[in-house]
DRENLONU-476829 format. One record per residue: residue in one letter; chain; x, y, z of N, C-alpha, C, O in turn; residue number from 1. Coordinates in pm, 1 decimal. Layout:
! residues N
A:A:X:Y:Z:X:Y:Z:X:Y:Z:X:Y:Z:NUM
...
END
This chain:
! residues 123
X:A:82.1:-121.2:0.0:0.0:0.0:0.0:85.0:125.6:0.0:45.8:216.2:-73.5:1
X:A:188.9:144.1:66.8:309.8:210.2:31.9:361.0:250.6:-90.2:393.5:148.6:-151.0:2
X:A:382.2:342.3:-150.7:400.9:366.6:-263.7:529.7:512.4:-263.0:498.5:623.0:-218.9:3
X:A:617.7:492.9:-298.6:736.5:568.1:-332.5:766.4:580.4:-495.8:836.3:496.1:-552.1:4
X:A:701.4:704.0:-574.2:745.5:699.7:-705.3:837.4:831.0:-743.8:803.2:949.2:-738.9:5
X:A:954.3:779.7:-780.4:1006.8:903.4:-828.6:1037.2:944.4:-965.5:1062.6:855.1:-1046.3:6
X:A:1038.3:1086.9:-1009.9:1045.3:1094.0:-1108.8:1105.5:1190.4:-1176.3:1140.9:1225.9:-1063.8:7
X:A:1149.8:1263.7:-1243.5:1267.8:1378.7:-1303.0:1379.7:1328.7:-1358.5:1405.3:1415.7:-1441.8:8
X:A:1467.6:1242.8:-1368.7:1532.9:1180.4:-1401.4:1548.4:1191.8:-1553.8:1448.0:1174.1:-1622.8:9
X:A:1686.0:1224.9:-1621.4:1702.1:1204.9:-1771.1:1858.7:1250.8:-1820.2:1940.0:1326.7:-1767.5:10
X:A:1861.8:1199.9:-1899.1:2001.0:1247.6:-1980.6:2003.7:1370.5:-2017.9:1935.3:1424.1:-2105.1:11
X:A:2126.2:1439.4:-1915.4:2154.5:1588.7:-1908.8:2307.4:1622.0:-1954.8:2387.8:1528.9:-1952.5:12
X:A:2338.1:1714.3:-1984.6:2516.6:1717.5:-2033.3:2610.9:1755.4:-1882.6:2560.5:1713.1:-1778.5:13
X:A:2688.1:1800.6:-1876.0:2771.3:1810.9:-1753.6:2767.6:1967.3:-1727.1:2796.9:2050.7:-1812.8:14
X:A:2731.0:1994.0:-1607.9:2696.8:2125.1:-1581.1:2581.7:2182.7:-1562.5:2566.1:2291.9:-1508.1:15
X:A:2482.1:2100.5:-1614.2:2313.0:2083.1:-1616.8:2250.2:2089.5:-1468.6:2322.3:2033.7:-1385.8:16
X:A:2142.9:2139.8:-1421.9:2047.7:2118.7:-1349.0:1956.6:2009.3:-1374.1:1920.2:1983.4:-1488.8:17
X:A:1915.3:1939.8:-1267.6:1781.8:1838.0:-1243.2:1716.2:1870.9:-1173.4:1772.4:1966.5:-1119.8:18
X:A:1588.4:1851.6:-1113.9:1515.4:1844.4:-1026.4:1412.7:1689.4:-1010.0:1307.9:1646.9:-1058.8:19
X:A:1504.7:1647.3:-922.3:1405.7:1504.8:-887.3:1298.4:1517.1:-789.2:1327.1:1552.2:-674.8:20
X:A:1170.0:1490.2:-824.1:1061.6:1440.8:-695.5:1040.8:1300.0:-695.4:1058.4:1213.1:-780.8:21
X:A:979.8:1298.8:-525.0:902.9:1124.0:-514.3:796.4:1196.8:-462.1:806.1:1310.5:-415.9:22
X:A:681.7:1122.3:-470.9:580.9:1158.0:-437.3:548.5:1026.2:-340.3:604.1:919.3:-365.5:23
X:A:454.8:1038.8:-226.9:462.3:923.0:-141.1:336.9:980.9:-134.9:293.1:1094.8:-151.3:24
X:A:268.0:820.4:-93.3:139.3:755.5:-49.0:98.6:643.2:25.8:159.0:544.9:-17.0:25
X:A:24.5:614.9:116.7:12.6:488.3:174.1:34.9:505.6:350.9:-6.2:432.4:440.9:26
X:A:97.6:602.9:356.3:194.2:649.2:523.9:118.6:784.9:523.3:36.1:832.7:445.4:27
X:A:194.6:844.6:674.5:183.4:985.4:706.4:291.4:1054.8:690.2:382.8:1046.4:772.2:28
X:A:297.2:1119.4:602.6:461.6:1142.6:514.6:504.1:1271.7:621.1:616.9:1320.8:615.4:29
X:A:432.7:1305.3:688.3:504.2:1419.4:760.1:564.2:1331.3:912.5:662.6:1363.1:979.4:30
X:A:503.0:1256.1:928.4:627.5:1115.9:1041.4:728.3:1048.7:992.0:797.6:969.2:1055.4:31
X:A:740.9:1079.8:870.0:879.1:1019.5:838.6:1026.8:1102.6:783.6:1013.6:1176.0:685.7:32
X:A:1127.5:1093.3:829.9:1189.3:1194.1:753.7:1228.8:1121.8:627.8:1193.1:1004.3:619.6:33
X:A:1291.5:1170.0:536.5:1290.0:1130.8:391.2:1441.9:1134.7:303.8:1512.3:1233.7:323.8:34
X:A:1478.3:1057.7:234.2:1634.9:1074.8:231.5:1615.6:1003.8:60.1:1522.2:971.4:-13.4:35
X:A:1753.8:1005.4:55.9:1788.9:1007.4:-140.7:1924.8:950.5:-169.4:2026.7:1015.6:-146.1:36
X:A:1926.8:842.8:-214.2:2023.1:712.6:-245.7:2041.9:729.7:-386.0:1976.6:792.5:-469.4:37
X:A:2149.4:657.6:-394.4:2212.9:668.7:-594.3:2303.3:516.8:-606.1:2378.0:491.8:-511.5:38
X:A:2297.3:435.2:-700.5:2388.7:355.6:-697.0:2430.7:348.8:-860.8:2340.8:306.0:-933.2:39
X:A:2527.6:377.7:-911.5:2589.7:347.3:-1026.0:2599.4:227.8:-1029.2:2587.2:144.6:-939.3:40
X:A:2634.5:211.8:-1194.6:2646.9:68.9:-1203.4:2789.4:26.9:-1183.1:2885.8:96.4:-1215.1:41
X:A:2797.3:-113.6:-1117.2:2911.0:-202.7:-1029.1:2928.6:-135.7:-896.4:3025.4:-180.9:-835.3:42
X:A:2861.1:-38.4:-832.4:2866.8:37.5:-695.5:2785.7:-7.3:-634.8:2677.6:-30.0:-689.0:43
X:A:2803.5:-33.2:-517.9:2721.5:-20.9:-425.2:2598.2:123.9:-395.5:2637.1:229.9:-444.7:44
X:A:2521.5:127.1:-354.2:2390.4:209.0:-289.6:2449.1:293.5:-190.2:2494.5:244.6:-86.7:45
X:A:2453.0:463.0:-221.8:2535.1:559.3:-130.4:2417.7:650.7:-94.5:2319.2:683.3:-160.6:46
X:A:2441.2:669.9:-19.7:2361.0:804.5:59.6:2356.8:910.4:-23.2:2434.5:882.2:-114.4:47
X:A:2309.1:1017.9:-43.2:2301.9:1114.5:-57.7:2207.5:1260.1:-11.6:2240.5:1375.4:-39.6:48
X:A:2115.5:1229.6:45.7:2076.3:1380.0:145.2:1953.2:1296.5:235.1:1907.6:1182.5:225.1:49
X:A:1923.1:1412.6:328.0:1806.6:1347.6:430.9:1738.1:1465.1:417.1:1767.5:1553.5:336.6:50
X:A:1652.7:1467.0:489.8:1543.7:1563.8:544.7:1445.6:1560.7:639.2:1331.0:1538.2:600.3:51
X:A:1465.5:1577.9:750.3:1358.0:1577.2:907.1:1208.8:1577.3:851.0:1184.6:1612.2:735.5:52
X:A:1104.7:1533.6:945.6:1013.9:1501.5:953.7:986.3:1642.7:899.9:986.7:1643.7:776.8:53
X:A:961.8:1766.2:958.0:878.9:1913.6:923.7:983.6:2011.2:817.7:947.7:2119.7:772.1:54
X:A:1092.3:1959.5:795.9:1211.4:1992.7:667.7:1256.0:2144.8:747.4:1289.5:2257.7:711.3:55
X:A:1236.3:2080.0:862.0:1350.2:2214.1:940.0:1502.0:2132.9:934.1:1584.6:2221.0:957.9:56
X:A:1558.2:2030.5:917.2:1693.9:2001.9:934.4:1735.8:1912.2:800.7:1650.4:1824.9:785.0:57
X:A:1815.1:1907.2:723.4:1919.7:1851.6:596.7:2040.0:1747.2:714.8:2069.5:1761.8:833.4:58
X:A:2074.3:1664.3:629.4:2196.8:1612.6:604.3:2241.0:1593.2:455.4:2185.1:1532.1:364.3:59
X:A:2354.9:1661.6:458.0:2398.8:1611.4:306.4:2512.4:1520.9:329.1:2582.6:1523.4:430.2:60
X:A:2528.1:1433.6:221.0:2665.7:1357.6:178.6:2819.9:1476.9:187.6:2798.4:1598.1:185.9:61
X:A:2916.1:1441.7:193.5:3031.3:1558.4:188.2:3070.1:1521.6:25.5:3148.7:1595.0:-34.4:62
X:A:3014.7:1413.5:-35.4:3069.2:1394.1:-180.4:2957.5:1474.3:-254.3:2996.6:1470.3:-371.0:63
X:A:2874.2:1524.7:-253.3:2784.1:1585.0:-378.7:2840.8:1761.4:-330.6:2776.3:1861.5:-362.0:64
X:A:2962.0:1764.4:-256.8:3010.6:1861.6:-236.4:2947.8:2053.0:-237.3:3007.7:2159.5:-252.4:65
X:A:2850.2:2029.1:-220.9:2729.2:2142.6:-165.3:2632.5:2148.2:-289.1:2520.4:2198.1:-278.7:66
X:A:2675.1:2100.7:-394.6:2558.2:2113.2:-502.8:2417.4:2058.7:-550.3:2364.6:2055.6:-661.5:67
X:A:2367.8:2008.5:-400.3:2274.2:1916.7:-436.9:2174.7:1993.8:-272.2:2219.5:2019.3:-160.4:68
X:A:2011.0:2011.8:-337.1:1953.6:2028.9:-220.9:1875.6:1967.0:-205.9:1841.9:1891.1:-296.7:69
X:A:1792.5:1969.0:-55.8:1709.2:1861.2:-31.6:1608.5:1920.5:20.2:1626.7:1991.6:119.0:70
X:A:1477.5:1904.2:-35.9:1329.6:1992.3:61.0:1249.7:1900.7:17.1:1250.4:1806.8:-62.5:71
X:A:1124.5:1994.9:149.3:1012.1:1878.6:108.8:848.1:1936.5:91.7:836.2:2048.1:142.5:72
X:A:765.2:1901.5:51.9:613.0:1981.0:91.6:547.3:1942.6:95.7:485.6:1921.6:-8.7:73
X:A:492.9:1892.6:230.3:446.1:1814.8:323.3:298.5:1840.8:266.6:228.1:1742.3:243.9:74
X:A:264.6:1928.9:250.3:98.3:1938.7:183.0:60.9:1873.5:26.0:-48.9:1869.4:-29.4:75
X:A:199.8:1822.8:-25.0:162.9:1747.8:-162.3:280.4:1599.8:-156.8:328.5:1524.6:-241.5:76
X:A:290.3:1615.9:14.1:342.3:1426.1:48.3:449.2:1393.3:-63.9:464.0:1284.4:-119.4:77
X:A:543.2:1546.1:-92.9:649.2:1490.5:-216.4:776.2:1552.1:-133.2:765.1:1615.0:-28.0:78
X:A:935.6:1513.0:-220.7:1051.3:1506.3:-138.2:1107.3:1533.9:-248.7:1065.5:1483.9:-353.1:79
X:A:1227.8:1631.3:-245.5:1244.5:1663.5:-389.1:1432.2:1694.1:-388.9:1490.9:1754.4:-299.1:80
X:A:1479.7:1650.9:-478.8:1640.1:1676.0:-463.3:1664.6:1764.2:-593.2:1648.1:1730.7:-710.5:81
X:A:1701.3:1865.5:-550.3:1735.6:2019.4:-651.5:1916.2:1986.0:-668.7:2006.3:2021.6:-592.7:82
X:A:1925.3:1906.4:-795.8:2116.3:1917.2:-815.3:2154.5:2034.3:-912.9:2047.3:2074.4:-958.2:83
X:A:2228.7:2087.2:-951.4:2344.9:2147.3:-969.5:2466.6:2100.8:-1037.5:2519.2:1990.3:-1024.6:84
X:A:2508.1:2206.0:-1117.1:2670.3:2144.1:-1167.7:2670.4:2015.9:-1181.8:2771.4:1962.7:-1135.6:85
X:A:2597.6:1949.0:-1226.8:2566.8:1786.3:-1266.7:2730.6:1774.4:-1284.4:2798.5:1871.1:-1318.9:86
X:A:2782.4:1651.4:-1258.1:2913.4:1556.8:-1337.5:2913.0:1405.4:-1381.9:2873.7:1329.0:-1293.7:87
X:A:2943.4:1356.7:-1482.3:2955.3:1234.8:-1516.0:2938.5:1136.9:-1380.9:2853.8:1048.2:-1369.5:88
X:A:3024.4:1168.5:-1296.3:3020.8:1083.7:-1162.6:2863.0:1062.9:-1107.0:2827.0:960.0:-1049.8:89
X:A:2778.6:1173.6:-1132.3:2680.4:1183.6:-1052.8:2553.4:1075.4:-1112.1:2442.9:1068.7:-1058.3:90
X:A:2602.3:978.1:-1256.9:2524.6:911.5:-1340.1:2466.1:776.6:-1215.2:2527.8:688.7:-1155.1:91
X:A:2343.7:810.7:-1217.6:2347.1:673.8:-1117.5:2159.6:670.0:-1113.5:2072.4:755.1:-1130.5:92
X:A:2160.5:516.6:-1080.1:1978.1:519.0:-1055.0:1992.0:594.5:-914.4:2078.9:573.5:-829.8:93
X:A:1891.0:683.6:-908.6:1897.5:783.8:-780.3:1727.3:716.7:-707.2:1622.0:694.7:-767.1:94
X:A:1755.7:702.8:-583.8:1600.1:602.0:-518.7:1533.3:719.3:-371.0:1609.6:781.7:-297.4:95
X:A:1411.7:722.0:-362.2:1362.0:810.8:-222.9:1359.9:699.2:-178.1:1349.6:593.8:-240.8:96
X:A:1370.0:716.6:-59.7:1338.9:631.6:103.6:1308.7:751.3:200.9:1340.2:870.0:209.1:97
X:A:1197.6:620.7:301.8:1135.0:712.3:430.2:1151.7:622.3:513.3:1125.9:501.9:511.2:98
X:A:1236.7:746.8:652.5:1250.7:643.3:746.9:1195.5:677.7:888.1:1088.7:723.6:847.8:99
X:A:1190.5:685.4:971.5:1142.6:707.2:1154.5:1213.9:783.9:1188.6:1168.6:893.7:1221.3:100
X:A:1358.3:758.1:1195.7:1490.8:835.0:1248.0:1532.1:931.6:1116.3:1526.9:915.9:994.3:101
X:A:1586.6:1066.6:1227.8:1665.4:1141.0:1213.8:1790.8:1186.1:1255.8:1794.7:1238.8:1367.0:102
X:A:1945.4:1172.5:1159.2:1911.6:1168.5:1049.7:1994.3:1030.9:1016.4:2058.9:1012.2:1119.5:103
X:A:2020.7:940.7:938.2:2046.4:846.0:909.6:2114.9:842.7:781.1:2058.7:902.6:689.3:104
X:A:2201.6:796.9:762.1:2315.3:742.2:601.6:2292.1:592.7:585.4:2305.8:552.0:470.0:105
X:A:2264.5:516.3:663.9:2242.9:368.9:625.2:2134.5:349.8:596.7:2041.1:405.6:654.4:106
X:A:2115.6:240.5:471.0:2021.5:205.2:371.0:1881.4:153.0:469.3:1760.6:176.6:472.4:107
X:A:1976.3:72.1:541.2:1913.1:-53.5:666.9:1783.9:58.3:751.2:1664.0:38.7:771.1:108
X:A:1859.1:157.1:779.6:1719.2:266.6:876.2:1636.7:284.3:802.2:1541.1:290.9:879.5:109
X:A:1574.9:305.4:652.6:1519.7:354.8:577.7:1436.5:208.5:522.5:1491.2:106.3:481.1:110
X:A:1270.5:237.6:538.0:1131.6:164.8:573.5:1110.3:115.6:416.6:1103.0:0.2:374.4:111
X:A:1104.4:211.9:360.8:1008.0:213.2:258.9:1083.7:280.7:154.7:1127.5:395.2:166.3:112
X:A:1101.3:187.3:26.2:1163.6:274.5:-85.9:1102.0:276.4:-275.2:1033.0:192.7:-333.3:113
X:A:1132.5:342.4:-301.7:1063.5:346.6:-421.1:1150.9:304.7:-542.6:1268.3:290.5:-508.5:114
X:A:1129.8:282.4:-665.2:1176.7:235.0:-773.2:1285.9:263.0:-842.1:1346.4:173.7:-901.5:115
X:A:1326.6:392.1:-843.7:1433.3:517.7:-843.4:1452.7:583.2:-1015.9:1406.7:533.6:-1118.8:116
X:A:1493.7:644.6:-1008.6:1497.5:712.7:-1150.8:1627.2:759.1:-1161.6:1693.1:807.3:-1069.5:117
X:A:1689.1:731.6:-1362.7:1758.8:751.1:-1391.8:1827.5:870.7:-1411.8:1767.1:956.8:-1475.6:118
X:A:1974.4:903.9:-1359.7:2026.0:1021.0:-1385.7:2136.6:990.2:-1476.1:2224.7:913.3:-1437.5:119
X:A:2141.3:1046.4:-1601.7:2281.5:994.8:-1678.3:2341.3:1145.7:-1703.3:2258.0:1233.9:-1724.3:120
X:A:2460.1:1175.8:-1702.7:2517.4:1297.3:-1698.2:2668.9:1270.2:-1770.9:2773.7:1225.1:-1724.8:121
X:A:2620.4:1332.4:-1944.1:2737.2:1287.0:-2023.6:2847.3:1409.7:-1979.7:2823.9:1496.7:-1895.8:122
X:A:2984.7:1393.1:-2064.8:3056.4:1490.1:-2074.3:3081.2:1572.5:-2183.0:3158.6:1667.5:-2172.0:123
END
């Protein structure tokens, strides 16, 4: 009944802006705080930002090196990652998760995740 869909995702050149949303359903999206995973291919699944239950507090990764933001709006139950200065590196299926705790980097704390959407970022 849970439902995590995200979507924005597409082949951008290097230097490009994205804007990814998930939209969530099924929960009370303002009890969960909400966070944003990426795994390239042959990589493992990395963290990349959080966001508190009422989107008064961020954690970011120290690798997306300040160019990536994280908000949320709790009145349309969506979570949204605003990147920047895109780089080849940043090519990866990018996934929302919602978790209880604040704030959290491991995959394992995070409840509920959605399908994830593609970011490819040529040079």
């Amino acid at each position: 009944q849970v439902q995590l869909v995200e979507s924005g995702g597409g082949l951008v050149q290097a230097g490009d802006s994205l804007r990814l949303s998930c939209a969530v359903s099924g929960l009370t999206f303002s009890s969960y705080s909400m966070g944003w995973f990426r795994q390239a291919p042959g990589k493992e699944r990395e963290f990349v930002a959080t966001i508190s239950w009422n989107g008064g507090n961020t954690y970011l990764a120290d690798s997306i090196e300040g160019r990536f933001t994280i908000s949320r709006d709790n009145a349309k139950n969506t979570v949204y990652l605003q990147m920047h200065g895109l780089k080849p590196e940043d090519t990866a299926i990018y996934y929302c998760a919602a978790s209880v705790i604040f704030p959290d980097t491991r995959r394992s704390e995070y409840t509920y995740w959605g399908q994830g959407t593609q970011v490819t970022v040529s040079s």
